[in-house]
N, C-alpha and C positions, 0 to 999 in steps of 0.2 A: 466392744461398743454395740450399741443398741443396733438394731434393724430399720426399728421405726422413731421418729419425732413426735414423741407424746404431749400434747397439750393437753393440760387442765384447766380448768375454771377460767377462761380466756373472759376477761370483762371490759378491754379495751373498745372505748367509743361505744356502737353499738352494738358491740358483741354480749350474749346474755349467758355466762356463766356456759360456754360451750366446751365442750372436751372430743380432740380431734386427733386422731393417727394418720400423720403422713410417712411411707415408706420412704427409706434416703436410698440414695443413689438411680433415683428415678425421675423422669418428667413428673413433675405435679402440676394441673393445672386444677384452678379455682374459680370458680364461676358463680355465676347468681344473678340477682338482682342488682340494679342500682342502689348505692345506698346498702343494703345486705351485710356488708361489715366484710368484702374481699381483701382491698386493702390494707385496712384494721387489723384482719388478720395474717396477712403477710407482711407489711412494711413495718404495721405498730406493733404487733406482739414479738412474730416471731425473728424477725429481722433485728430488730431492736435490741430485744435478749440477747443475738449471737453478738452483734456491733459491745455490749455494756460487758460479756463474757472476755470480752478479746480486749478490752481496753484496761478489764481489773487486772490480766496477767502482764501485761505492761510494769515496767519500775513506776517508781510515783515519782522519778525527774519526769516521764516520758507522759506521767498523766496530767498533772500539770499543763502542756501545753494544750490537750486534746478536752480538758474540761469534765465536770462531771455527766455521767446518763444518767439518766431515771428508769429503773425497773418497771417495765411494762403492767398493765395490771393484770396478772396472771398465777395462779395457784402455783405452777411449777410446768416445767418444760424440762425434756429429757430425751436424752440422745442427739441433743446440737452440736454440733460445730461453729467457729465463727464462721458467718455469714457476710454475703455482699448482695446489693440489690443493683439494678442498672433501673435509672429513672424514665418514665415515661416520657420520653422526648425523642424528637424526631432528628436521627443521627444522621450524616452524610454518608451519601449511596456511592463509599470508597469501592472499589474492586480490592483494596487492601486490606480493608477492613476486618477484624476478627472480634472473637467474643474477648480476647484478652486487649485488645486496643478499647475495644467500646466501654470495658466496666474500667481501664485505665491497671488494671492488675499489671498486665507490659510494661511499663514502669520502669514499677519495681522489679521485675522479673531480671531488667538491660539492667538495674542500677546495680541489684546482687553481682551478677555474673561483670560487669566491668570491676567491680572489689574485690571479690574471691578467685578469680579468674588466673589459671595458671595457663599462659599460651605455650604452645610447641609445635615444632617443625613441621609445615605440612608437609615436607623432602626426610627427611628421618626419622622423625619422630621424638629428635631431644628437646628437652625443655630450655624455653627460649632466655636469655641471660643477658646481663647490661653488657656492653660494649666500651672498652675504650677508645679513644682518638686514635692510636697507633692502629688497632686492629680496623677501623673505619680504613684507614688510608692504605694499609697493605690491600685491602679488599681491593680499594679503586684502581691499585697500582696494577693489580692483575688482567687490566685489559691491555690490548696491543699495543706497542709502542707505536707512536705516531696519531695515537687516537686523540682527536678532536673534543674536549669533556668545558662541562660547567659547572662550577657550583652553588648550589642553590640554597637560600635559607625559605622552607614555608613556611611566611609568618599569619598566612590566615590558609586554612582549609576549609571547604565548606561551607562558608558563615556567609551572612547577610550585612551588608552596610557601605557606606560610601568612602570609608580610611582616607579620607583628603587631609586631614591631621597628622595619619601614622606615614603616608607617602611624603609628607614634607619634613617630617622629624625623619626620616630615614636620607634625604637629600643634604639635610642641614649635617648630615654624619659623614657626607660622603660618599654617599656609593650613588651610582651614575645610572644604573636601569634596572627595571623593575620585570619583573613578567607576571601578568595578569592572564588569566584564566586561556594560557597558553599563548597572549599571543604580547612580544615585548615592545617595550616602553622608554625615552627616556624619562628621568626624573623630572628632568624642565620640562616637560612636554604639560600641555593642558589635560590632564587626564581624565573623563568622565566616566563614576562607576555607577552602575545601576542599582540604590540600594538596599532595593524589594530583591534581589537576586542573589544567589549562594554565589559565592566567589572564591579562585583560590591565586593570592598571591604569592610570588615567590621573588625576594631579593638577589638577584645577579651577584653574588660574592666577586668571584673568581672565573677568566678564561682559562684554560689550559690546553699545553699538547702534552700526554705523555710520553715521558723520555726519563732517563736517568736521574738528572738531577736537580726534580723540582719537589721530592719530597719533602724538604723545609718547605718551600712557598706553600703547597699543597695541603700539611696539615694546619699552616694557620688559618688557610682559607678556610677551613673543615672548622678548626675551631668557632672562628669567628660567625660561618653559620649555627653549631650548635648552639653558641650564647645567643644570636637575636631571635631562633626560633625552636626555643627551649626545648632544646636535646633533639633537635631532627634535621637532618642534613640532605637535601637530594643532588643526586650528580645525572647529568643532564650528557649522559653516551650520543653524539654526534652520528645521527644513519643509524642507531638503536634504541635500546628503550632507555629508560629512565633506573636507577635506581633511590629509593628509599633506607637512608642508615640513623637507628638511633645510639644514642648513648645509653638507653635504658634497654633495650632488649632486641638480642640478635645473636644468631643461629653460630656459633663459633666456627661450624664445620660448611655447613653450607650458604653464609655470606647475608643470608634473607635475616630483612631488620623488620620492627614493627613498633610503630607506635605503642606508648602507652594505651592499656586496656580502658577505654573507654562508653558509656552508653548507649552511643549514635552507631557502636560496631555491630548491636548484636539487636539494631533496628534494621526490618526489610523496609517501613518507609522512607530508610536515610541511604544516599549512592555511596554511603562508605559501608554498609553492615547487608546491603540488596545484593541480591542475587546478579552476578552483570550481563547475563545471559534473560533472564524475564524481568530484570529492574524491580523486583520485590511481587508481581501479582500472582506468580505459581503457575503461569501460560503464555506460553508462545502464539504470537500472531505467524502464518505461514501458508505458503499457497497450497492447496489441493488440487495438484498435478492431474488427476480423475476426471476433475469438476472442470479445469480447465479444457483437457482435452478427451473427452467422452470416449471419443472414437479413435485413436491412435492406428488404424489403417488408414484413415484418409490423409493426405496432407494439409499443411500449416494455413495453405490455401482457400481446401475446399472444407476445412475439418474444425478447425477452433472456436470455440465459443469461449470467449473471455470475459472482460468486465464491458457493462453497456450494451451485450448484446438483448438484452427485452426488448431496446428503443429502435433496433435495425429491422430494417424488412425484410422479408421473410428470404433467406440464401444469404443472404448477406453475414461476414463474421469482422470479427478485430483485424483478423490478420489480412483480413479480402483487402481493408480501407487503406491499412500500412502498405500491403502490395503497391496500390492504386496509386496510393499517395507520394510515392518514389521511381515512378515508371519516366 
């Protein structure tokens, strides 16, 4: 492949038959006058070109939706690639923000990799495999007997809206309490959801204590969440954590289950694909122990300078006021 992006005869808009070598894989920037034919020559020739190149290698099912382009008015161009441009507009000053969120190429990036995507074990390293109902309930059976457990169907994760329809079709079935974004509910109850808000619901299946011989009762409560919150089961360990079990993919050897591969995983904007230690921004907020305490031979007394002290007078610290203020 070429070095350089050869323009010829560029006659778009105001451009007068010019012929120009931009180097690839480098910043180009393009300047001029008002008027001078800058964007002419990026947006309309040479943008345009890559955008009409990348839309002819398409099927023609795929071109069809997308319409036809028009050929730039240009002798010939050489050594392109298909191109993207980001429009002059004024984007939000995200701390998240990237070149790949702002030209929207991220995406597609999450949409690929939730399709193609083969998960595995962050504990072994096998590749992660569907699960049936039986091997879900040996899993749960494996904690202490006498253990205190719930089961759980999530029938919303993450999502925004107010479910006052889906909470009354789940009452009119029968089952008596709900748990809403941790904290539970009956189903008579007047429930208000906020629903600009991400929320995760979860259906009270089944209480449980483990012991011997509640595995019938056990697997149809298992079942019964898999069918109302398509293929995802949580059991709700009494004084521990939680676990997550699917029917489509889970760890044989090491018990760890996982959703289906989806978009929102392999987003840092979203708190299922974010980092849960910086929440997607790549930085920790954290105290500077230095800053706080300059001088570490003097005491907590005579020695710290914390937040607020610009506005104290002169000897005075944080810690002087906290003394003060408890004597």
């Amino acid at each position: 492949m070429n070095d350089k992006i050869i323009i010829k005869g560029a006659k778009e808009h105001n451009l007068k038959n010019i012929n120009v070598e931009i180097p690839r894989d480098k910043l180009v920037v393009i300047t001029g006058l008002s008027g001078s034919g800058k964007s002419s020559l990026a947006f309309d020739t040479i943008y345009a070109e890559g955008q009409r190149r990348y839309v002819e290698s398409l099927s023609s099912y795929a071109r069809q939706f997308l319409g036809l382009m028009e050929k730039p008015d240009v002798e010939s161009i050489e050594g392109l690639s298909p191109a993207i441009s980001i429009d002059q507009k004024t984007t939000s000053k995200n701390p998240r923000s990237t070149v790949g969120t702002v030209t929207e190429i991220y995406d597609y990036i999450r949409l690929l990799y939730a399709r193609i995507g083969i998960p595995y074990c962050p504990k072994c390293g096998k590749k992660i495999e569907k699960q049936t109902i039986d091997q879900i309930v040996d899993n749960i059976l494996e904690v202490d007997v006498g253990t205190k457990i719930q089961v759980l169907a999530p029938v919303v994760r993450g999502k925004k809206g107010e479910y006052t329809k889906l909470l009354e079709n789940f009452q009119k079935e029968g089952f008596l309490r709900v748990r809403i974004d941790g904290e539970v509910y009956e189903l008579t109850d007047d429930i208000d959801i906020d629903r600009n808000k991400k929320h995760n619901i979860d259906i009270i299946i089944d209480r449980l204590i483990i012991k011997e011989d509640i595995r019938n009762r056990l697997s149809e409560s298992v079942e019964t969440a898999l069918r109302y919150a398509n293929k995802l089961v949580t059991i709700d360990i009494a004084g521990k954590e939680e676990r997550l079990f699917s029917e489509d993919y889970a760890c044989p050897d090491c018990g760890i289950s996982f959703e289906e591969l989806n978009p929102r995983m392999f987003s840092f904007n979203n708190p299922f694909g974010a980092c849960p230690e910086c929440t997607g921004i790549g930085y920790l907020m954290k105290m500077d122990e230095d800053l706080i305490i300059p001088d570490k031979n003097k005491t907590l007394y005579d020695g710290v300078k914390a937040f607020g002290a610009s506005t104290m007078k002169k000897g005075e610290t944080m810690a002087k006021m906290y003394f003060e203020s408890i004597r």
